[in-house]
C-alpha atoms as one frame of an Amber mdcrd trajectory, in Angstrom:
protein
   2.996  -1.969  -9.048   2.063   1.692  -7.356   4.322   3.116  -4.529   0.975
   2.253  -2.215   0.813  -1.625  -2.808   4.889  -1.421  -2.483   4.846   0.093
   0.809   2.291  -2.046   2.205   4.946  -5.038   2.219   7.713  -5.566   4.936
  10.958  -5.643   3.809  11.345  -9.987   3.187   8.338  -9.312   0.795   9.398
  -6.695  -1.033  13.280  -8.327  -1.250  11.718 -11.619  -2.799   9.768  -9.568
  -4.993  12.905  -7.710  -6.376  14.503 -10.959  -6.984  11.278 -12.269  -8.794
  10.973  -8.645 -10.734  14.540  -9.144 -11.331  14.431 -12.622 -13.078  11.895
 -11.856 -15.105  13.562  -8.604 -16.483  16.622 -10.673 -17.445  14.432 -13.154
 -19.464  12.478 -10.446 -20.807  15.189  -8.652 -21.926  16.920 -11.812 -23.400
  13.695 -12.698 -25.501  13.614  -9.029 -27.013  17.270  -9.393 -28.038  16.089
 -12.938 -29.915  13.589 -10.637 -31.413  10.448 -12.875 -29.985   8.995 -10.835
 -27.675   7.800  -7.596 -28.765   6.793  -6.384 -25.396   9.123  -3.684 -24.669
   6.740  -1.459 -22.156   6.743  -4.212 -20.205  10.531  -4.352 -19.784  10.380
  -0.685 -19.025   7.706  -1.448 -16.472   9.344  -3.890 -14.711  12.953  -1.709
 -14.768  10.736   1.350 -13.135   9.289  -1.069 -10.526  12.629  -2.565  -9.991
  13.437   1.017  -9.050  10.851   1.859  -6.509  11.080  -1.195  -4.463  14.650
  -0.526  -4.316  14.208   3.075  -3.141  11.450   1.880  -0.625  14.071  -0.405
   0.553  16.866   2.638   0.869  14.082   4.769   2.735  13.556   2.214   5.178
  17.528   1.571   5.964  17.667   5.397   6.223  14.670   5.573   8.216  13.896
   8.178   5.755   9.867   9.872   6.046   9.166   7.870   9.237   9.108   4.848
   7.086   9.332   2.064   9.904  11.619  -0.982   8.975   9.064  -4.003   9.515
């Protein structure tokens, strides 16, 4: 997901994102430990998207680049 789409959202949107993003990095990350999923980039994808939502998120508490909390 690009910084762009990410900031876009209000803040409910991106939080119930996180929690989806979130879910599906612990059952990715189970299945690759089971060795059936051989998907890794995606795990790493999903970790650095995990990441920017929640720095979006800390920019907006902060009030951080005239990010408006919506």
């Amino acid at each position: 997901m690009k910084v762009e789409d990410i900031r876009a959202k209000t803040d409910a949107e991106l939080e119930f994102e996180l929690k989806n993003i979130k879910k599906d990095l612990f059952e990715a990350r189970f299945r690759a430990s089971m060795g059936t999923d051989a998907k890794t980039g995606r795990i790493r994808e999903m970790r650095r998207t995990v990441a920017r939502i929640t720095t979006i998120l800390h920019e907006r508490s902060m009030n951080v680049r005239g990010a408006s909390s919506k």
